[in-house]
C-alpha positions as CSV (number, residue, x, y, z in Angstrom):
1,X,64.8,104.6,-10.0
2,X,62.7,107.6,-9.8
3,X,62.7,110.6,-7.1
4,X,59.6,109.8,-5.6
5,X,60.7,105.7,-5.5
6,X,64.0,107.0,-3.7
7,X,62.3,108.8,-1.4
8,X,60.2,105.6,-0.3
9,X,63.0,103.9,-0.2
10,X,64.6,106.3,2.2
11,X,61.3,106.3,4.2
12,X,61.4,102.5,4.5
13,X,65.0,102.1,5.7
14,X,64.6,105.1,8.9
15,X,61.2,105.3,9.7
16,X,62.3,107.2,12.9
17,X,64.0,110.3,10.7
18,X,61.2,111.3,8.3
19,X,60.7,114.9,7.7
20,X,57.7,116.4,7.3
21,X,58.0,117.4,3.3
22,X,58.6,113.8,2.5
23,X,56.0,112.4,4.4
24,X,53.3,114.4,2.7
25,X,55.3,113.7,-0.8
26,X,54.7,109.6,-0.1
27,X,50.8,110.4,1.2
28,X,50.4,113.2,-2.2
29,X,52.0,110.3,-4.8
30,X,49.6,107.8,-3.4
31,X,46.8,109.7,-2.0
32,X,45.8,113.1,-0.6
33,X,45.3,114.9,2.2
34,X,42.5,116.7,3.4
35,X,44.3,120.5,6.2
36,X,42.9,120.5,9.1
37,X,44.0,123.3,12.5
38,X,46.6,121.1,14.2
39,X,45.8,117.4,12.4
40,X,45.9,117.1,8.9
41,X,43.8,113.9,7.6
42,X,45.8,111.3,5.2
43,X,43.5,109.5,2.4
44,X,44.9,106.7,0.5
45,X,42.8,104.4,-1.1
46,X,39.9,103.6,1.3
47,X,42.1,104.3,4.3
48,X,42.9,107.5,6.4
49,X,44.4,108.3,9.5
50,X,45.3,111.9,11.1
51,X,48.5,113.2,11.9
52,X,49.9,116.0,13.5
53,X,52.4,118.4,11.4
54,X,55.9,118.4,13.2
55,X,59.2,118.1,11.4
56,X,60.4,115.3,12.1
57,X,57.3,113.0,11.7
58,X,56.6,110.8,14.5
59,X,57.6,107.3,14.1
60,X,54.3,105.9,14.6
61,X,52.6,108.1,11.8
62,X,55.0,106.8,9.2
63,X,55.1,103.2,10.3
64,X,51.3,103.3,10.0
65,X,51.2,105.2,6.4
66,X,53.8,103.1,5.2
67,X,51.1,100.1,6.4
68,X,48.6,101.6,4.4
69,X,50.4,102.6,1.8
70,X,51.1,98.3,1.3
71,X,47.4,97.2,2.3
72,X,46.9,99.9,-0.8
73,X,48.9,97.9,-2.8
74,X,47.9,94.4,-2.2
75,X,44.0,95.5,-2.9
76,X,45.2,96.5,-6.6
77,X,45.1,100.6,-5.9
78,X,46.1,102.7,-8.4
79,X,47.1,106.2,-8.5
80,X,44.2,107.3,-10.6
81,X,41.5,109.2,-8.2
């Protein structure tokens, strides 16, 4: 198992104790993310969804991302962009 699958697999089991880094890392290995001031704007696939940057990541943002990330999936996404 890789790095990056770990770290999903972390992400998955506490939603509630994400840290900032590796919540970017999961939305950089299957999307990107587009800075804004104070809300930074996820893109995965043909979804997105803004989030505020605080360490640790509010349970809502990851439990929506981790959402996204599996609608992602099920649509046959691939990592090419």
């Amino acid at each position: 198992m890789s790095k990056r699958d770990k770290r999903e697999v972390k992400i998955r089991q506490h939603p509630t104790n994400v840290s900032l880094e590796d919540f970017e890392a999961l939305i950089n290995h299957y999307g990107y993310i587009e800075a804004g001031a104070k809300h930074h704007k996820a893109i995965i696939g043909n979804y997105s969804m803004t989030y505020k940057r605080e360490n640790p990541m509010k349970s809502v943002y990851v439990k929506q991302l981790l959402k996204y990330v599996d609608l992602f999936w099920e649509r046959g996404g691939s990592y090419e962009r």
